[in-house]
C-alpha positions as CSV (number, residue, x, y, z in Angstrom):
1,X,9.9,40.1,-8.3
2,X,9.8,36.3,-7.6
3,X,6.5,34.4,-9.1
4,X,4.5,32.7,-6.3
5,X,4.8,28.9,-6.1
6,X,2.2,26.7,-7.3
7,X,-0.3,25.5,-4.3
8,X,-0.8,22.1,-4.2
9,X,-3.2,20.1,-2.6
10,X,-2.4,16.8,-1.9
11,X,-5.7,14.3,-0.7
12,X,-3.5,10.8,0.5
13,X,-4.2,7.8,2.1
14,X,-1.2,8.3,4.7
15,X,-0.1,11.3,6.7
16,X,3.4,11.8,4.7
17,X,5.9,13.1,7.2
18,X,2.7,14.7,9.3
19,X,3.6,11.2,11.0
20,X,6.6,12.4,13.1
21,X,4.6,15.3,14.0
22,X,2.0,13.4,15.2
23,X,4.2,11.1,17.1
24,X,3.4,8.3,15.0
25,X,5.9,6.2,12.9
26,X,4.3,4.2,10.5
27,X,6.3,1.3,9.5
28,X,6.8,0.8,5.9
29,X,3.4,2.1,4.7
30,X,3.2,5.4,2.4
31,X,7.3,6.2,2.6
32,X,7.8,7.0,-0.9
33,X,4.9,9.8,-0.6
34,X,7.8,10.7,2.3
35,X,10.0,10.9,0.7
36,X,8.4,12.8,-2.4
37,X,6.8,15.4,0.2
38,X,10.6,16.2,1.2
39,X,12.0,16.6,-2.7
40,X,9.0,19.1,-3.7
41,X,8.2,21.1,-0.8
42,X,10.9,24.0,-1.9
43,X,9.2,24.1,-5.7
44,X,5.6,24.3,-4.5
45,X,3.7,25.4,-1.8
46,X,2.6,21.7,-0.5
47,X,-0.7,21.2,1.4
48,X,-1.5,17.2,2.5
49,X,-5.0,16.5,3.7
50,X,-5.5,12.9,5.3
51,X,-7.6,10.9,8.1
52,X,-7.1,11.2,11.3
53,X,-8.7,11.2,15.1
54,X,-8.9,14.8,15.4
55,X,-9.5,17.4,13.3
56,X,-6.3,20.0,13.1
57,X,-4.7,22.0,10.3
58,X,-0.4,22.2,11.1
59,X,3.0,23.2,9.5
60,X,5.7,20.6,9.7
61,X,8.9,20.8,7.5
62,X,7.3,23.4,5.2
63,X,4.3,21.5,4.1
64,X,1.3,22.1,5.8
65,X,-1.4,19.4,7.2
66,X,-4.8,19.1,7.2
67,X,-6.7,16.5,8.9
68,X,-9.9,15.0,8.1
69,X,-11.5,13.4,11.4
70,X,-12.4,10.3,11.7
71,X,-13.2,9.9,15.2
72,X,-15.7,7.5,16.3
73,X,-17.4,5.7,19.4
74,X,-16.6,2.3,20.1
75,X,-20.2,1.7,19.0
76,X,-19.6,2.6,16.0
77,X,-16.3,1.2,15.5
78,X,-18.0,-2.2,16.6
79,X,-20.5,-1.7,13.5
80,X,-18.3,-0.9,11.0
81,X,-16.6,-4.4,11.8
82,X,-20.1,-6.5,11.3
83,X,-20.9,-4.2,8.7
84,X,-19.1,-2.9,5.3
85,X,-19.6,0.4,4.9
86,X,-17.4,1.9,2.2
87,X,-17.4,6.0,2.1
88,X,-18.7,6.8,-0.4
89,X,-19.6,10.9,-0.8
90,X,-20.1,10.9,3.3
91,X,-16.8,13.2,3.7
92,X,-17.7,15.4,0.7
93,X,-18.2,18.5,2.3
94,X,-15.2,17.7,4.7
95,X,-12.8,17.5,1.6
96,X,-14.7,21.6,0.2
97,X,-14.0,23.0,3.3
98,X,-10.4,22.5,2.9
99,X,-10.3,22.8,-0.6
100,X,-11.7,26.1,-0.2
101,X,-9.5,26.7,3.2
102,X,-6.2,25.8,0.9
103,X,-7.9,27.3,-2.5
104,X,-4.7,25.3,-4.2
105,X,-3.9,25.8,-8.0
106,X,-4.3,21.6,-8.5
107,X,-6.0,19.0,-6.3
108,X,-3.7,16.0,-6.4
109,X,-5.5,12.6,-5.5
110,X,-3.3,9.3,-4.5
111,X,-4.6,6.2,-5.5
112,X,-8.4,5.8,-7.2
113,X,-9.4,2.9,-4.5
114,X,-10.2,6.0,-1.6
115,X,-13.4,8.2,-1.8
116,X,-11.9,11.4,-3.1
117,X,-12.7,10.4,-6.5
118,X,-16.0,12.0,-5.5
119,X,-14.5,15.4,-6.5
120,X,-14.5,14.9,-9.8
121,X,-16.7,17.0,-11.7
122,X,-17.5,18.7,-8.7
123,X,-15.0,21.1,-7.9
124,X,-13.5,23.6,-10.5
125,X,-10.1,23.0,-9.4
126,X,-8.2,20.7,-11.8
127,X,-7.7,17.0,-10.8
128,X,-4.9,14.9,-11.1
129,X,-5.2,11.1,-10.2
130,X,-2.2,9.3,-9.3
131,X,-2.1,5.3,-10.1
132,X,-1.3,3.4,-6.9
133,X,-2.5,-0.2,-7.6
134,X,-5.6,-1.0,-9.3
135,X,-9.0,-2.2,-6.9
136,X,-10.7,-3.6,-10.1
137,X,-7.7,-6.2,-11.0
138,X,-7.3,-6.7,-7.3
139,X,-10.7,-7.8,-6.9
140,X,-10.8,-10.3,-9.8
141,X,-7.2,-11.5,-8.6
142,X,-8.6,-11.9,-5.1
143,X,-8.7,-15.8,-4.8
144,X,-5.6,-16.1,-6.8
145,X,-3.3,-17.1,-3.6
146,X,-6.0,-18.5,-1.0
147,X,-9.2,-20.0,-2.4
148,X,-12.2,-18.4,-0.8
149,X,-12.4,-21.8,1.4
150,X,-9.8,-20.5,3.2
151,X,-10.0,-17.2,3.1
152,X,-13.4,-16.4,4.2
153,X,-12.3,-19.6,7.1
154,X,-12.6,-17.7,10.7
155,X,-10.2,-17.3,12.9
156,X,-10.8,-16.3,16.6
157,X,-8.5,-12.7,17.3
158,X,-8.5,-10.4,20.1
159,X,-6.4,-7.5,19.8
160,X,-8.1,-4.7,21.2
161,X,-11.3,-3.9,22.7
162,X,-13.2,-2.9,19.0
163,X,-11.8,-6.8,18.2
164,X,-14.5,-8.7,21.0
165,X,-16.3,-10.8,20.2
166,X,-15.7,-11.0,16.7
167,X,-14.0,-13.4,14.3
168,X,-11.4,-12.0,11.5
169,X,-11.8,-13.3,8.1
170,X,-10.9,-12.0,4.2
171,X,-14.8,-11.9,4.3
172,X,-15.0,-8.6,4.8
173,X,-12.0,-7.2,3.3
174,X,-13.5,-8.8,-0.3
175,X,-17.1,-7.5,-0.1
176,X,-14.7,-4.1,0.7
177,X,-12.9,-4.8,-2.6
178,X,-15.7,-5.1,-4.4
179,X,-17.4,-1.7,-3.4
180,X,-14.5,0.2,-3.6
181,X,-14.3,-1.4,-7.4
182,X,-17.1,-0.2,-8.2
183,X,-15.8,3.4,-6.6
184,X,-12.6,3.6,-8.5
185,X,-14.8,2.5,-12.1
186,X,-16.7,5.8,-11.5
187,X,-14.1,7.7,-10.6
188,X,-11.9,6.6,-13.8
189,X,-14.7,6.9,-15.9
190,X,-15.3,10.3,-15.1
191,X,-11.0,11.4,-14.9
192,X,-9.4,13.8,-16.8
193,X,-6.1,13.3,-15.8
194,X,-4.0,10.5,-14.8
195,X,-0.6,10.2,-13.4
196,X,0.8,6.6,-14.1
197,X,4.4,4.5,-14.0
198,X,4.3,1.5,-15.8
199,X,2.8,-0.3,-19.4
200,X,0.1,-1.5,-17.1
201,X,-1.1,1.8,-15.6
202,X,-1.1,3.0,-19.9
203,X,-3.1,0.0,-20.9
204,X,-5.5,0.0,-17.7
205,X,-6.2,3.7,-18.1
206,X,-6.7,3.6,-21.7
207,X,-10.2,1.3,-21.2
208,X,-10.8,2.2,-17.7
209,X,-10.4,6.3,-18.3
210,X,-11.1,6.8,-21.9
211,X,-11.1,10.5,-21.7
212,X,-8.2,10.8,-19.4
213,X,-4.7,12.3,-20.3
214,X,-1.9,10.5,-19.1
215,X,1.1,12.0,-17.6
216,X,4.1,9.9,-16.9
217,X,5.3,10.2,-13.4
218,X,7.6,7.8,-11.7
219,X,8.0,7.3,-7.6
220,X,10.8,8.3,-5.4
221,X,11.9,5.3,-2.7
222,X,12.4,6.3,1.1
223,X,16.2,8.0,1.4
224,X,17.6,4.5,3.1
225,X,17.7,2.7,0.0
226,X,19.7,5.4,-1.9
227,X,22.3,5.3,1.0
228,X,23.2,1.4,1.0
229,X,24.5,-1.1,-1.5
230,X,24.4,-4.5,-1.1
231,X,26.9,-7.0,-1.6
232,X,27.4,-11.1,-2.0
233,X,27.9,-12.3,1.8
234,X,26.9,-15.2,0.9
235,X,28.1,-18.4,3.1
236,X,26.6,-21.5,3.9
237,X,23.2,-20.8,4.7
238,X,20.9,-19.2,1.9
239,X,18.9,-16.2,3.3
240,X,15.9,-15.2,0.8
241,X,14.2,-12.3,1.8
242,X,10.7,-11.2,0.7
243,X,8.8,-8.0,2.0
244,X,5.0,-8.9,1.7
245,X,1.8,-8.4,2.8
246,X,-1.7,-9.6,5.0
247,X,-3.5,-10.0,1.8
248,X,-4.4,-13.5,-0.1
249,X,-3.2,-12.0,-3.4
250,X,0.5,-11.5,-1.9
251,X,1.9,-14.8,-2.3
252,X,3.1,-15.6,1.4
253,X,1.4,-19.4,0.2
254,X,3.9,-19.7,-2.8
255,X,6.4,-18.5,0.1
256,X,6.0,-21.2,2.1
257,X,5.2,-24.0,-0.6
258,X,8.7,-23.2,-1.6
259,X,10.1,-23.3,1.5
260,X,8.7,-26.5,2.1
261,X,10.4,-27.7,-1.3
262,X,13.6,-26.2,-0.4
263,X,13.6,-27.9,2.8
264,X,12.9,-31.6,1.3
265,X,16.4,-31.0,-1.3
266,X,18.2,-30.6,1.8
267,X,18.6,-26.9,0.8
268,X,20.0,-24.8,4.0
269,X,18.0,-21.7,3.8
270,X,16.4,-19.4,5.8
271,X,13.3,-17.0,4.3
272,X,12.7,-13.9,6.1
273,X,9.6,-12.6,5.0
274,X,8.5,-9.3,6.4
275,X,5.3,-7.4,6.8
276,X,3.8,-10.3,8.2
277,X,3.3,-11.8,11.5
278,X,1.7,-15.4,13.2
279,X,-0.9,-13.8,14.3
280,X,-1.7,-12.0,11.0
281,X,-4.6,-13.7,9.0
282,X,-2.6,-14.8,6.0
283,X,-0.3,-16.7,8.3
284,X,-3.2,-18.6,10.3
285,X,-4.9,-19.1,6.5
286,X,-1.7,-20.7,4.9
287,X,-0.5,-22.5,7.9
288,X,-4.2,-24.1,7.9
289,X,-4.7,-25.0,4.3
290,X,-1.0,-26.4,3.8
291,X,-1.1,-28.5,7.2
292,X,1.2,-30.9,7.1
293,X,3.1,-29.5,4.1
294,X,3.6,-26.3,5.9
295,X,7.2,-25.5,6.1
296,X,8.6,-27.3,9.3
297,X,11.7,-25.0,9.3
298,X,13.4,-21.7,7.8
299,X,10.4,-19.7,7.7
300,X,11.1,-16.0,9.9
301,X,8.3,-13.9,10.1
302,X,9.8,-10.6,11.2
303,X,6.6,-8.4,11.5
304,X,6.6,-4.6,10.9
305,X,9.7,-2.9,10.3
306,X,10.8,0.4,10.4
307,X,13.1,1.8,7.7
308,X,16.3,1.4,9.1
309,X,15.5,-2.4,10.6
310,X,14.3,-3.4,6.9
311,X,17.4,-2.0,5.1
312,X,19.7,-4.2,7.6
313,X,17.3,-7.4,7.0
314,X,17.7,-7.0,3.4
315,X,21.7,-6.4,2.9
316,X,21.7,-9.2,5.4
317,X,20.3,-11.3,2.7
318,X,21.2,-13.1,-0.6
319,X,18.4,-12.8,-2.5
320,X,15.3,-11.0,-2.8
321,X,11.8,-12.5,-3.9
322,X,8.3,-11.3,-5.2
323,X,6.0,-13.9,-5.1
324,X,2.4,-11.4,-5.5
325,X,0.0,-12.7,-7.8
326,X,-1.1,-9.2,-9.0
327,X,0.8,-6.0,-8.1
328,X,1.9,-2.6,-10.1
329,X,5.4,-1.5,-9.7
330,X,5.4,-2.3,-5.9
331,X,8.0,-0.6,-3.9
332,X,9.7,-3.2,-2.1
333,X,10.8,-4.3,-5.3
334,X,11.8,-1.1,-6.5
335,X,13.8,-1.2,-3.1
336,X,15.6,-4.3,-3.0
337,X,16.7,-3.8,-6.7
338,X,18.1,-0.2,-5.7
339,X,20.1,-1.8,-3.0
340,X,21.5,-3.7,-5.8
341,X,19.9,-7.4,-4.7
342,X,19.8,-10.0,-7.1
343,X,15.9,-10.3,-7.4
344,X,12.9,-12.4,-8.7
345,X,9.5,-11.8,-9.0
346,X,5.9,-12.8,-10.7
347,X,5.6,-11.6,-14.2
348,X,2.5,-9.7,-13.7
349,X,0.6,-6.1,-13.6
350,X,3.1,-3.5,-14.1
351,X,6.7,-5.3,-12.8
352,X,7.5,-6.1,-16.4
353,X,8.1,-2.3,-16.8
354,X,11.0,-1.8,-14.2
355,X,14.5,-2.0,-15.0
């Protein structure tokens, strides 16, 4: 007689695959936990609960999805944007009632920045917290790329109907930072057991969750990256790519101060850097506060891309970069140095540990 599989619950950030069931590909956010959904679903019985419009419970590819709703007016979505309002046990009883719908064997929480820390110690299901990044280092590394000058500097953006008549700034998304530092604190302080990658998650834990065990468990990439290898096509022109994102901390400034020094040797290269766009903050922030020694050519700003557009970009390029001034073992790298791309990044959080 066969045991029954574990039940596992899942509480994530990002849909998984629930995405393609939904209709709604997500481009380049959350494809490892893809891709991990896929490799475990025949050893356990998976359950993924996430935000989302509606409330729903569904099968899709043998795991099964649960939907926390999030639905709200335009009013409201108007005052969350003047306001910063961080959950913090608001969607407690939301989170029981599928806990007790699912009644898994372990609760399995990614990343400590979101607010289902708030389960700890109050739910007699064990708890596992997975390391993502870390809020707390985050927050003090905020300012490392843009000085707050030019990051809380406002820039006029109308997108959509929730954007009117406001102006975006890293104003918001700090104050964010700092609330959800103070959530993820709690949370460690109160964890009994941590999943981590790297040195940096060890050492981090070690002060942060002093009565945590730590499990080592490392990250499976999306299944592109496993299929392609790149190889030297290198020609005239130098092609540097870099895979970043809308936040100061990322780097896109040493981006483009490089650039701009490449461009004065005479140097012909073109850096593709995507994840961002001109109209994204970071853009309008850097192209601001470098002015006149803004790059005046070879920077590409491809945008989004899905997973098959951002494997062609990459073996399209000679080199890859990682410029972030804080990060933990960040996926793009892990990515490009599958693929087998010569690579270079910051010596910082946890990148010292991959190989």
């Amino acid at each position: 007689m066969a045991h029954p599989k574990m039940k596992v619950l899942w509480l994530t950030n990002t849909p998984a695959n629930a995405d393609e069931y939904l209709n709604n590909e997500l481009k380049g956010t959350g494809g490892w936990l893809k891709a991990l959904d896929l490799a475990i679903q025949q050893h356990v019985e998976l359950h993924v609960a996430f935000y989302h419009e509606s409330k729903k419970s569904f099968m899709h590819k043998m795991t099964t999805y649960h939907t926390i709703s999030n639905k709200n007016s335009v009013f409201s979505k108007l005052l969350k944007k003047i306001t910063i309002h961080i959950p913090e046990n608001d969607d407690l009883e939301n989170y029981i009632e599928i806990i007790n719908k699912v009644n898994p064997d372990l609760i399995h929480i990614h990343g400590t920045e979101n607010a289902f820390g708030c389960l700890i110690g109050r739910v007699a299901t064990p708890i596992v917290v997975s390391i993502q990044g870390n809020i707390t280092v985050c927050y003090h590394k905020f300012f490392n790329g843009i000085e707050k000058e030019w990051a809380f500097k406002k820039f006029f953006q109308f997108n959509k109907i929730t954007d009117f008549p406001f102006f975006k700034s890293y104003k918001r998304n700090y104050y964010s930072f700092k609330k959800m530092r103070k959530r993820e604190l709690e949370s460690l302080k109160n964890c009994k057991n941590i999943i981590g990658r790297t040195h940096w998650d060890f050492r981090i834990t070690r002060i942060l969750a002093p009565l945590s065990n730590y499990y080592q468990g490392e990250e499976l990439l999306r299944n592109a990256f496993y299929q392609y290898a790149w190889k030297n096509n290198f020609d005239k022109k130098l092609i540097i790519h870099t895979t970043n994102g809308n936040s100061p901390y990322k780097g896109f400034e040493t981006i483009c101060q490089s650039l701009a020094l490449l461009n004065k040797m005479g140097v012909d290269v073109e850096w593709r850097v995507a994840g961002i766009n001109e109209t994204d903050l970071i853009a309008k922030a850097v192209r601001k506060k470098l002015q006149k020694d803004f790059p005046k050519k070879g920077l590409v700003l491809l945008g989004s891309l899905n997973e098959k557009m951002l494997v062609e970009k990459m073996l399209e390029a000679n080199l890859y970069v990682m410029p972030s001034h804080i990060e933990n073992s960040p996926n793009n790298l892990c990515e490009a140095m599958m693929l087998g791309m010569p690579s270079i990044a910051t010596f910082v959080g946890g990148k010292g540990s991959l190989n």
